[in-house]
C-alpha positions in Angstrom: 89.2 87.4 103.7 90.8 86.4 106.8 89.5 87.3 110.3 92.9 89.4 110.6 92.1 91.0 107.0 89.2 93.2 108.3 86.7 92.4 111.1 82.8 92.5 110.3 81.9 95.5 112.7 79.5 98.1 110.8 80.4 101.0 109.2 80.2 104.3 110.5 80.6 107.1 108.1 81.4 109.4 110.9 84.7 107.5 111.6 88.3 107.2 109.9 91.0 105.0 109.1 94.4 105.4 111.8 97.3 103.5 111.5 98.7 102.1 114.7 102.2 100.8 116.0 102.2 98.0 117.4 104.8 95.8 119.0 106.7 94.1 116.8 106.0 90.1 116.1 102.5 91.0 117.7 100.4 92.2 115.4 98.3 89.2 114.9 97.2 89.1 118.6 96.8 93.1 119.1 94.5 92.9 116.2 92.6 89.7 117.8 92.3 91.9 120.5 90.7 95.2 118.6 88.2 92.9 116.9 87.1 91.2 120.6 86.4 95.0 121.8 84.2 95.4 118.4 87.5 97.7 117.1 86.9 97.6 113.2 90.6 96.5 112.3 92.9 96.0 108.9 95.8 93.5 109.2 97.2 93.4 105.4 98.7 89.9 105.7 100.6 88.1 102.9 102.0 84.6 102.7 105.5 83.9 102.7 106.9 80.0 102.2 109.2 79.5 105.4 111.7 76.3 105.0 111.9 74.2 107.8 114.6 71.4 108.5 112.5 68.6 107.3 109.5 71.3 105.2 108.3 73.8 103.6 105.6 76.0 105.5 102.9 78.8 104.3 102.7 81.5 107.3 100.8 84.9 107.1 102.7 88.0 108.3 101.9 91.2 108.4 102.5 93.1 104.9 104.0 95.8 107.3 105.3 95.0 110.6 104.6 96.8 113.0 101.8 98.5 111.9 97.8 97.8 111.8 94.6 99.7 110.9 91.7 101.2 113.0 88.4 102.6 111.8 87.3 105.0 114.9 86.3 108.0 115.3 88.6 110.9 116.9 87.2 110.7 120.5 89.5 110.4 123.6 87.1 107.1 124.7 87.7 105.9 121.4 91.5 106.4 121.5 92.0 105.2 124.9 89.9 102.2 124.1 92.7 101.2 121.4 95.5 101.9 123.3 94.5 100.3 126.1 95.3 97.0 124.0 97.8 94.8 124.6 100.2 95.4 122.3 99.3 98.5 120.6 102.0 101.1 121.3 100.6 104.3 119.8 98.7 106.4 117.0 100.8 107.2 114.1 100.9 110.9 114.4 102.6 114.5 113.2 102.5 117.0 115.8 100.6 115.0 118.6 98.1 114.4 116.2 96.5 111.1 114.8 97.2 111.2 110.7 93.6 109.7 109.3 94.8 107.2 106.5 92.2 108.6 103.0 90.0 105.4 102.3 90.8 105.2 99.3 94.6 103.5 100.2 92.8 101.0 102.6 90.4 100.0 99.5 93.4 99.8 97.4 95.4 97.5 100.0 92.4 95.5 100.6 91.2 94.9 97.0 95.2 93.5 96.3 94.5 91.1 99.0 91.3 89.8 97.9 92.4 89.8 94.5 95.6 87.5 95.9 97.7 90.0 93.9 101.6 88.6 94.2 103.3 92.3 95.7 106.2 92.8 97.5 107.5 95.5 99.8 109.2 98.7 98.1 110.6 101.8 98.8 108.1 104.5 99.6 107.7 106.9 96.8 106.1 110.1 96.9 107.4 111.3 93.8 106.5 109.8 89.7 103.2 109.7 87.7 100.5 108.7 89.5 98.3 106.2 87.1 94.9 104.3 87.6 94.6 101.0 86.3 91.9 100.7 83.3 90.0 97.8 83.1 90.7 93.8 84.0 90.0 92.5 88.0 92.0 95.5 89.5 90.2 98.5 87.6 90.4 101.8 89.4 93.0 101.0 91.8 95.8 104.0 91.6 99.2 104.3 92.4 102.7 105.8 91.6 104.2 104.4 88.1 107.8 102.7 88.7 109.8 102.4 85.8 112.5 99.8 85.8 112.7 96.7 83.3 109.1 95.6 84.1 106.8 97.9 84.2 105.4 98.2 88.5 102.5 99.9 89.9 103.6 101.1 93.9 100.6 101.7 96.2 101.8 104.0 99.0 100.3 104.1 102.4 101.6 107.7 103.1 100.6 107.9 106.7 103.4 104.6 107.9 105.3 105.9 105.1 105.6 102.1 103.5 104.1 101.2 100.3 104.3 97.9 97.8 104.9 97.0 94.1 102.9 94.8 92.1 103.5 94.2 88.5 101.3 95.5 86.1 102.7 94.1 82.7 99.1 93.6 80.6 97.3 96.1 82.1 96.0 99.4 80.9 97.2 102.6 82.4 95.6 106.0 82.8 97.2 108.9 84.1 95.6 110.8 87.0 
């Protein structure tokens, strides 16, 4: 993984995913920044083939702009630490409060990316069968079940509302 997939900072059981806003066509230096204060941070990051006038060029962006992970705990110090980043605009929250993301979807995001899984962006769903893949490199990860002409497995990130598709053709599915 990349140094903007996931810092290296230990894990504390006491502490919990958040997704953050943050500025838009910033996210790679607002995550630099978490990781400098020792801020366990989650950039998903996918590479995209830009053409230039005389190339073509692999970048990384963000898989969802405007948007990066945290793993803190609730505290005011801890909060304040984060949003006193450059960058970082706010907690994603409901009601004033910071929604912890369950970390099972950050496993599932992360696991595509190590796996180099080709995904794209796609609607958010909340609705359809949710399915677990049996078996093969991407065993237990879980999703929503999208039918259309090839069969698509959508992992939702519920808290940014944004989720992505990968194609599943060859896999086994079991329903949860």
């Amino acid at each position: 993984m990349t140094l903007f997939e996931q810092s290296s900072a230990p894990r504390n059981d006491s502490f919990s995913w958040y997704a953050i806003h943050i500025r838009y066509r910033f996210e790679k230096k607002a995550a630099q920044q978490l990781q400098d204060k020792s801020i366990e941070t989650f950039l998903p990051l996918r590479t995209e083939i830009h053409p230039w006038s005389d190339r073509h060029k692999q970048i990384r962006v963000p898989l969802f702009p405007g948007y990066a992970f945290v793993h803190t705990d609730h505290s005011q110090a801890a909060r304040f630490r984060v949003l006193g980043t450059a960058g970082v605009v706010s907690f994603v929250n409901f009601q004033g409060q910071a929604l912890a993301v369950p970390q099972n979807q950050i496993e599932h995001l992360q696991l595509l990316l190590a796996r180099k899984v080709p995904c794209s962006l796609h609607p958010f769903l909340s609705v359809g069968q949710r399915v677990r893949i049996q078996g093969g490199c991407l065993q237990g990860l879980e999703g929503v079940l999208a039918q259309s002409e090839e069969r698509r497995l959508v992992i939702s990130i519920e808290s940014i509302r944004r989720a992505v598709a990968i194609e599943i053709e060859g896999y086994e599915l079991e329903p949860i």
